[in-house]
N, C-alpha and C positions, 0 to 999 in steps of 0.2 A: 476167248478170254472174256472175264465179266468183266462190265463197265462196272469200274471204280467207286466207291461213296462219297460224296464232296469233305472235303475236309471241312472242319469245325475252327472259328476263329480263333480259337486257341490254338490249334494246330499249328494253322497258316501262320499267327505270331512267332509262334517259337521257331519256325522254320527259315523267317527273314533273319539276315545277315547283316541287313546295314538298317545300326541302331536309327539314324534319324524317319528310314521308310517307317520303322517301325511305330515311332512316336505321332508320326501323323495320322495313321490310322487309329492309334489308340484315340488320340484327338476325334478324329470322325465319330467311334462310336459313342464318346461322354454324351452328344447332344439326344442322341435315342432316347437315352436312360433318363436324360432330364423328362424329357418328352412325355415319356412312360410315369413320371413323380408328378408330375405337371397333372396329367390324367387323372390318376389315384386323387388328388388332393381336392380336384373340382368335381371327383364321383364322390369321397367324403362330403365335402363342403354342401351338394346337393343333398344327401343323403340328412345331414344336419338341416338344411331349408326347409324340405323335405315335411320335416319331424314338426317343425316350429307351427305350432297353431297361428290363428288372425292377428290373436291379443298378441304373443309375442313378437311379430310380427311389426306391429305397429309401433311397438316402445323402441325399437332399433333406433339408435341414434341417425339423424337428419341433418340435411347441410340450412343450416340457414341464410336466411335473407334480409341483411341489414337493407333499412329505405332510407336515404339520406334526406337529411333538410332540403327544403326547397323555399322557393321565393312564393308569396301564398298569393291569392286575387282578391282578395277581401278588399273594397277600398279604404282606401289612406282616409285618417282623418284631418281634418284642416287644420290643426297641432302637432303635422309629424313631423316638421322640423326637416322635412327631408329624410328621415325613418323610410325602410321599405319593409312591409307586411312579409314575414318569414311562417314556416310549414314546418313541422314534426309529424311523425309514425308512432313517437314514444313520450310516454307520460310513466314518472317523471323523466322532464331533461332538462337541461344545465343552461342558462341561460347565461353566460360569460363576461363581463364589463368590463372595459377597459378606459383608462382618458386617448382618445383619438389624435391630437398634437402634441403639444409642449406639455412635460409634466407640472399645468398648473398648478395643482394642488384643487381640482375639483372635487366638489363633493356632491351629492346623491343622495335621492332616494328613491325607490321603485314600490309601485303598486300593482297589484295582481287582479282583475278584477274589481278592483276599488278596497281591494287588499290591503296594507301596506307589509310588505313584506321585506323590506329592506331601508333602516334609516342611519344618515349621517354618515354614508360610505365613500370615505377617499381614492379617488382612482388615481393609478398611473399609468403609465403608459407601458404598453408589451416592453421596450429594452429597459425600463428599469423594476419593476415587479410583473409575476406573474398575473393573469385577466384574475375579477374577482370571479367566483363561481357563485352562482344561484341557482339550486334545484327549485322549478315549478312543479308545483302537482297540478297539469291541467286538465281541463273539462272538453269535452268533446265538441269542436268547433273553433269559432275563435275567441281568444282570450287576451282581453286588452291588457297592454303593456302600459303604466305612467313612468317616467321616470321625471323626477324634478332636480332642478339644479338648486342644491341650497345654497351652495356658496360657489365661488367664483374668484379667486383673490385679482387675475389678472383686469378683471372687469368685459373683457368682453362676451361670456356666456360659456356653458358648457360643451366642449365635443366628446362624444362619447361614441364608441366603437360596441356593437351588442352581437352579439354570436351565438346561437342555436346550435346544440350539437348532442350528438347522442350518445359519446365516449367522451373524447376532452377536449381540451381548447387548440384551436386551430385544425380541427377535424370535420369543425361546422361549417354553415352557413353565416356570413356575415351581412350586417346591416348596418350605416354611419349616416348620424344625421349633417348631414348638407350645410344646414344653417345653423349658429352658435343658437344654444336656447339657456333665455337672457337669466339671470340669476332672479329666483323667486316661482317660476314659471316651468311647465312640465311641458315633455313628448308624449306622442302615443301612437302607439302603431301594435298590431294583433301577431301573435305567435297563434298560428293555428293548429289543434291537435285532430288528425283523423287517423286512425289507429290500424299500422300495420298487421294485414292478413297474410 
C-alpha cells in the first residue's frame, strides 16, 4: 500500500466534527498570517528607507528636547532683596509677575538691561488674577532683571513672586524676594539665557 499524502488544513478543518475543536485552530493559524503582514510591511517599510536619500533623511521629523529653567550661579547682587538668580535655554521667554501675599494693590516696574520694559503694572496675587506675562527678548549670558516698587498702598514694600518659563505660568521656575522692597526702591537679580542645543 502507498503511504498516504498528509492532508492539507483545509482538509483537516472540514473533517472536524466538534465546532469549538474547530474554532481554536482557526484561532492558531490568524497569528501566522499576522506574522506573514507584519513581514511584508517591514520588507516595504525598508524598501521605502531604502530609497530615501541623506537629505531626506534628515528632514524626518525628531523628538525633541525641551531644557527646563534652572536656578542660575551668577552672583546675587546686594539689591536682590532676596531674588534667586534664574536660567533659561530659550529666548524669548516669559517672565511671569505676580504680588506674593496680600492682594495689596502693588504696583511695578521692570527693566531689562537698564531697559524699561514694563511701567506702572498692578499685581495680584495667583487666586485672584492670572501672573502678568512678560516676553524677554534676551542676550546670551546674563541679563539683569530691576523691578521697582512704585507704589505700595499697604506701606510696607513690595512682595512679588517672578517665574521663568518656557510655555506658561506655573510650568517654570520660580524665584520670591525674601524681604519687602521698600516703595520707591528696586530688586535685581539676572535671568540667564544659554541657548539650548
Amino acid at each position: 500500500m502507498f503511504p498516504q499524502e498528509p492532508r492539507s488544513k483545509v482538509d483537516f478543518n472540514k473533517n472536524i466534527q466538534r465546532p469549538w475543536l474547530r474554532s481554536i485552530i482557526d484561532l492558531a493559524v490568524i497569528p501566522v498570517s499576522m506574522r506573514k503582514l507584519h513581514i511584508i510591511w517591514v520588507g516595504v517599510l525598508s524598501l521605502v528607507l531604502a530609497g530615501c536619500n541623506r537629505q531626506a533623511y534628515n528632514s524626518l521629523p525628531r523628538s525633541i528636547t525641551v531644557v527646563p529653567p534652572w536656578f542660575s550661579n551668577y552672583p546675587s547682587f546686594a539689591n536682590s532683596y532676596g531674588f534667586k538668580n534664574l536660567g533659561t535655554g530659550y529666548t524669548p521667554s516669559t517672565l511671569f509677575l505676580s504680588d506674593n501675599l496680600a492682594d495689596g494693590g502693588d504696583v511695578v516696574a521692570v527693566a531689562l538691561n537698564g531697559q524699561v520694559v514694563l511701567d506702572n503694572q498692578r499685581l495680584h496675587t495667583p487666586d485672584n488674577e492670572p501672573p502678568h506675562p512678560l516676553v524677554l527678548a534676551l542676550k546670551e549670558g546674563a541679563n539683569q532683571i530691576d523691578i521697582a516698587c512704585r507704589q505700595d498702598p499697604d506701606g510696607l514694600g513690595c512682595t512679588l513672586q517672578a517665574e521663568v518659563s518656557n510655555t506658561t505660568a506655573g510650568q517654570g521656575i520660580t524665584t520670591i524676594n525674601e524681604d519687602y522692597i521698600p516703595e520707591g526702591k528696586f530688586a535685581s537679580f539676572v535671568v540667564e539665557y544659554k541657548p539650548a542645543k
